[in-house]
N, C-alpha and C positions, 0 to 999 in steps of 0.2 A: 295037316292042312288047315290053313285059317282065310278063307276068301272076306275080304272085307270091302266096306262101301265107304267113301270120304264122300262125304254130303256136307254142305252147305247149310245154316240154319238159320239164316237170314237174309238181306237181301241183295248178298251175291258179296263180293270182296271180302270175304271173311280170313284168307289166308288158305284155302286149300289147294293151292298147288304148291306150298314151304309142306304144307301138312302131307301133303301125299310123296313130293319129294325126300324127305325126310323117311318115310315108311316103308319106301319103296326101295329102299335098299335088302328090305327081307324080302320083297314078294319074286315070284318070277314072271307074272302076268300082272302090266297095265291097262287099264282097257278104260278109256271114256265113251259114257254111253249114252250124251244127251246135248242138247244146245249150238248153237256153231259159232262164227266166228265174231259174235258179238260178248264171250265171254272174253275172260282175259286173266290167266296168273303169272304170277312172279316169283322167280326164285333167287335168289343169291345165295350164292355158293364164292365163299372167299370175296374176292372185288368184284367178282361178274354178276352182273342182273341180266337172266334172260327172263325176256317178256314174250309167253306163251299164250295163243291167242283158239288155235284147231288142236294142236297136237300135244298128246299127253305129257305131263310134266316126268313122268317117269323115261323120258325119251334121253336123259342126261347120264341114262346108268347105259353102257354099248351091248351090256350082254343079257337086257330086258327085252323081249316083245312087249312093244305100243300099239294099242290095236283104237280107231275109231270106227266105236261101234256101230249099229244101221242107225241108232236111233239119232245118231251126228247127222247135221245139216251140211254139205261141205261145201263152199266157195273157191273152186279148182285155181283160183291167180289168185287167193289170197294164201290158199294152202301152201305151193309153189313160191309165192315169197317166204313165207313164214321158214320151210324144209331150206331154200336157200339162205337166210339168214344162218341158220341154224349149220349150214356146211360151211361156209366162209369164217364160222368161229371153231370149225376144226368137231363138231360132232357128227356121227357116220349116223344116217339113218338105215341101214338094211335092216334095222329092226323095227322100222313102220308099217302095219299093217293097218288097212281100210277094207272096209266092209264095203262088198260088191251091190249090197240093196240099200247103201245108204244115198240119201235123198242131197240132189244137186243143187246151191242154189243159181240164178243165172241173171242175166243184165238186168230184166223186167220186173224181178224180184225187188230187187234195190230200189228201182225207179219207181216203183211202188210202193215202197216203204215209205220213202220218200216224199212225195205227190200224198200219199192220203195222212201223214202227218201235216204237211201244209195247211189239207184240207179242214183237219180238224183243228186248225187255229191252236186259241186258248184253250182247247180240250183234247189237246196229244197227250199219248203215254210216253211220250217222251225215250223212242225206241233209237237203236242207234243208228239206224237207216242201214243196216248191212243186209236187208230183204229175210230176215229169219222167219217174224209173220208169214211172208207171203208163202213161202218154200213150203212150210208148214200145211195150210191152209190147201195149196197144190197137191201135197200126200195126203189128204183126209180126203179133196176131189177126184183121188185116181186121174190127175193130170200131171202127177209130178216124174222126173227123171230122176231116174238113179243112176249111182257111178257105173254101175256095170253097161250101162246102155251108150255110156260114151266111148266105149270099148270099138264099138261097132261102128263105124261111118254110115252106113244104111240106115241104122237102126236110130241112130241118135237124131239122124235128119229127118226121119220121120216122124219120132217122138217130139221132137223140137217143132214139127209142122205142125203138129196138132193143140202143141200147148200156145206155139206163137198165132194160131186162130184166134183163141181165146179172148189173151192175154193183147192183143194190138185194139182188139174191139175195144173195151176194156178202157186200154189208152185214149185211144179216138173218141168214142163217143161218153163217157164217162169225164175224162180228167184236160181233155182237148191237147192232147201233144200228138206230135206223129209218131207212128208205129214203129218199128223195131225193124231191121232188117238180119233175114235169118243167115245169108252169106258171111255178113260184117260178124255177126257171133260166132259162128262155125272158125273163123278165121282168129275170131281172141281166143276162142278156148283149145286151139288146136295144137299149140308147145303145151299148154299147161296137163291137157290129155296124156301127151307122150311122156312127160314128168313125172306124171301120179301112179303111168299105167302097172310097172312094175310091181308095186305095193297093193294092187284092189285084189282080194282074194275072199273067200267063203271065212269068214271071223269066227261065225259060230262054230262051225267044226276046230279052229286054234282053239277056242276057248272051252270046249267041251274035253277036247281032248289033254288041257291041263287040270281040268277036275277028272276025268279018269286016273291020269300019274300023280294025285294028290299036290298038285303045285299050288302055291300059295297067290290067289289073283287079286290085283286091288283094282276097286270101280270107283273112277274119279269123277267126280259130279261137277257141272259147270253151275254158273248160275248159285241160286239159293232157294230156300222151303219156301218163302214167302215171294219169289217170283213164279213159283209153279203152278200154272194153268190153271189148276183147281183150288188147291190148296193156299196159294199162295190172292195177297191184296187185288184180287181180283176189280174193274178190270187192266190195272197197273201190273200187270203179268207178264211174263215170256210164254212163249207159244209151245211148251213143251213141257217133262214133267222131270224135274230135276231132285225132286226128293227118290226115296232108296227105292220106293215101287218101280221104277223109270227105268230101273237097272235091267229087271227082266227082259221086259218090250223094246230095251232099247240095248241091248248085248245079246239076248238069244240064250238068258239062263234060265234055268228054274230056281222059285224060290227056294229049293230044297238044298240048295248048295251055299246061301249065304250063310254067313257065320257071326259077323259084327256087322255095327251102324257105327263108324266116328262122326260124330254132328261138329264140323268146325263153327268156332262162336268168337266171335272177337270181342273185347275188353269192355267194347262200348258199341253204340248202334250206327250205322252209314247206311246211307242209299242215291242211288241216281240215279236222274230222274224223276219225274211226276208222280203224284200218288200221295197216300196217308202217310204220316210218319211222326206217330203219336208223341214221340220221346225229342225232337229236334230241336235244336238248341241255335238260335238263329242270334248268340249273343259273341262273349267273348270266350264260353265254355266252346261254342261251335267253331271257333277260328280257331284255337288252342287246339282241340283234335286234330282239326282238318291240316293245318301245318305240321305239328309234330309226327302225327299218322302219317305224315304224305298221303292224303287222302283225296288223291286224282284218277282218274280212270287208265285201266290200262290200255282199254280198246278207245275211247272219244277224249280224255285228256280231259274231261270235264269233273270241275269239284265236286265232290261228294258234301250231299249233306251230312252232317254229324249231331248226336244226339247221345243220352246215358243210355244204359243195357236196360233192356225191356225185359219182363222174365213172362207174362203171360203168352208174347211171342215167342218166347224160348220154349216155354211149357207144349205149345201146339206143334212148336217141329219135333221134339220131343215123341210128340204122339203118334204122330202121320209118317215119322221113320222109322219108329222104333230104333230110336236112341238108346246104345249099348254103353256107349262113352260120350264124353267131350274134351276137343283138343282149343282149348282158348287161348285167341293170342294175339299180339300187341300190348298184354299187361301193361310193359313200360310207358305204353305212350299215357297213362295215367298218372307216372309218376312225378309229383312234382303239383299236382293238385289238392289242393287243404280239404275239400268237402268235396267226395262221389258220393248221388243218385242214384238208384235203381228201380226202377218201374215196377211194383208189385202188383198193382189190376190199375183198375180206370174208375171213375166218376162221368156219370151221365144222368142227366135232372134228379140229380140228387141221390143216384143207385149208386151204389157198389156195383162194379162186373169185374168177376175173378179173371174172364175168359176175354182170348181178342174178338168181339162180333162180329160177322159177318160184314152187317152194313158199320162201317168204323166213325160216321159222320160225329162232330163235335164231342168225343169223346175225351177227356183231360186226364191224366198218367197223374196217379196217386205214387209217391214216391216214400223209399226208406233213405235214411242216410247214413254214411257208412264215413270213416276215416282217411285219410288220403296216405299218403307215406311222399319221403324229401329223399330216400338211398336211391343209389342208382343199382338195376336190378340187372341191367342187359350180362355180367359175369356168372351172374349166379345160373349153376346146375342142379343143387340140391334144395330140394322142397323147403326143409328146413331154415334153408340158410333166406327165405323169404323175411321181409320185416313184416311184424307182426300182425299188421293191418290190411298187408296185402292179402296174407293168408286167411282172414279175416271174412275179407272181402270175398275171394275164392269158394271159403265152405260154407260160407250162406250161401252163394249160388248153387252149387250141389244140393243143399238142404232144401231151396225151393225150386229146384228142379228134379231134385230124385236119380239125377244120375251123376254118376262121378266123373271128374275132373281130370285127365292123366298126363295128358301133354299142356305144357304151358307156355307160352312165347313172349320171349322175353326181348326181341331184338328182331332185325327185317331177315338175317344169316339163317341159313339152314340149321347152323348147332346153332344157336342162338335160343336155344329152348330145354327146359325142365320137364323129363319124363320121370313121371312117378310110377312107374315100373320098372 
């Protein structure tokens, strides 16, 4: 038994749902256990791209359990689209499982999302309005709903009385719109209810009970290190904790059962949305990525900024996940560039800083430069068969990272990649 964690090491789109797809052919438990449906992976497999938004990328293999764990935020008609999409391309889900205490998100959430980015103008984090903040914020106040509660007509009305108290005040006297009405809700969420209900079961007991029969389980991280709560560019964050601690609290294991950390790192650096982003390249290098990367959102459609690989930021997820390995990928989209950049500390009135700071203000990315390569890489399976420079380029990052390199992606396809194992 090898249970393993695919985490994120930046800030979010780094490839890990190719990375977990790809892996997940050995495990026998998938289990995501953090973020909701403002995440977003991509798989391609042959010609088909499915774009996975709640539900585990390992949902493509039919004789896996896919479990979303408590620590999942769920949007019951976004779910419901997503599982429908997902049948209408001929995939069977009986092997979906949801976690019965995972937390609901609901209309006032969104519209809250929404409304206090307005508010904050020029000073948004730049969230995707899909209510993940507010849902969040709801489970730390003990005013939130969980899936098990929408089980119950009684129970859900009542809970839904208590939160739509709140949350219309709130509305009203705070943001000046009108309040919410709780029939009109009760009335959209009520196919989507009957939809999910099949699937809401006690997760932790699935998942416990494949660490007793020694099964191989993978934990798919949404999100990235440096969107997380604490860890991550604070306060340009998601509202939850997507690095490998997250795994525990938000699946119901003990640490005593992980085994590996894959930290997924992509080629070069991306982010969306607001915030620091020491490495960005706001020139013809940034358009070059952002085109060839295809590097648009899969949940808002919105361009990614692009910039080179930062390594003190790599260095810090590194830390905070206890990085066992790393799976880097989109190599190729470098290929074809004469001079790559890599971020080795920063310059601040005149200091050196090894490490990313806290506070990031006007900090400037001291850089190495490195070779490019002109071959086209997306064939290549064997390490070796890499041109020189790529490889190059490769084991310096190991070398200033400390941890080694084993999958490598060379192309957007699921085989589309070089395992060095």
């Amino acid at each position: 038994m090898a249970n393993k964690i695919v985490v994120g090491t930046q800030w979010g789109d780094e490839g890990k749902g190719k990375v977990t797809n790809m892996l997940a052919r050995k495990a026998d438990l998938v289990v995501r256990y953090s973020g909701g449906n403002n995440a977003g992976h991509t798989v391609v497999i042959d010609d088909n791209k499915f774009e996975l938004h709640l539900i585990p990328s390992g949902i493509l293999y039919p004789d896996k359990p896919n479990i979303l764990g408590n620590g999942v935020v769920i949007d019951p008609q976004a779910l419901v689209e997503e599982m429908e999409g997902l049948e209408e391309r001929g995939i069977n889900l009986d092997n979906l499982y949801i976690s019965e205490i995972a937390h609901v998100v609901m209309p006032y959430h969104r519209l809250l999302d929404r409304l206090e980015e307005e508010r904050k103008g020029a000073g948004k984090i730049g969230t995707t309005g899909k209510g993940i903040g507010p849902v969040y914020t709801d489970k730390i106040a003990r005013r939130g709903i969980r899936m098990i509660e929408l089980l119950d007509e009684e129970q859900f009305t009542r809970k839904l009385e208590e939160s739509l108290d709140y949350h219309n005040t709130v509305l009203e006297k705070v943001y000046g719109v009108q309040p919410l009405d709780i029939e009109e809700i009760k009335a959209e969420y009520r196919s989507s209810i009957e939809k999910i209900r099949p699937h809401i079961i006690n997760t932790a007991i699935l998942i416990e009970e494949a660490c007793r029969e020694n099964k191989e389980i993978f934990f798919e991280g949404a999100q990235g290190t440096l969107l997380d709560i604490d860890f991550g560019t604070y306060p340009y964050v998601t509202s939850s904790n997507p690095t490998a601690g997250g795994v525990c609290t938000g699946a119901g294991i003990g640490p005593t059962e992980i085994d590996e950390v894959i930290g997924v790192t992509k080629a070069y650096q991306t982010r969306v949305g607001e915030g620091p982003f020491p490495t960005e390249q706001k020139n013809k290098i940034g358009e070059y990525l952002r085109e060839k990367g295809h590097e648009y959102g899969v949940t808002t459609g919105r361009p990614r900024r692009c910039g080179w690989l930062d390594i003190p930021l790599l260095k810090h997820a590194v830390r905070v996940n206890g990085l066992t390995e790393i799976a880097l990928t989109k190599l190729d989209v470098l290929t074809g560039l004469a001079e790559l950049l890599v971020c080795t500390s920063y310059q601040k009135d005149g200091e050196n800083i090894a490490e990313y700071p806290a506070c990031a203000q006007d900090i400037k990315p001291v850089y190495q430069e490195f070779s490019g390569w002109e071959e086209d890489i997306s064939s290549i399976r064997e390490y070796s068969n890499l041109p020189v420079n790529a490889r190059h380029y490769l084991e310096s990052i190991e070398e200033m990272v400390g941890v080694p390199i084993r999958i490598i992606g060379v192309g957007p396809g699921r085989e589309e990649a070089i395992n060095k194992d």
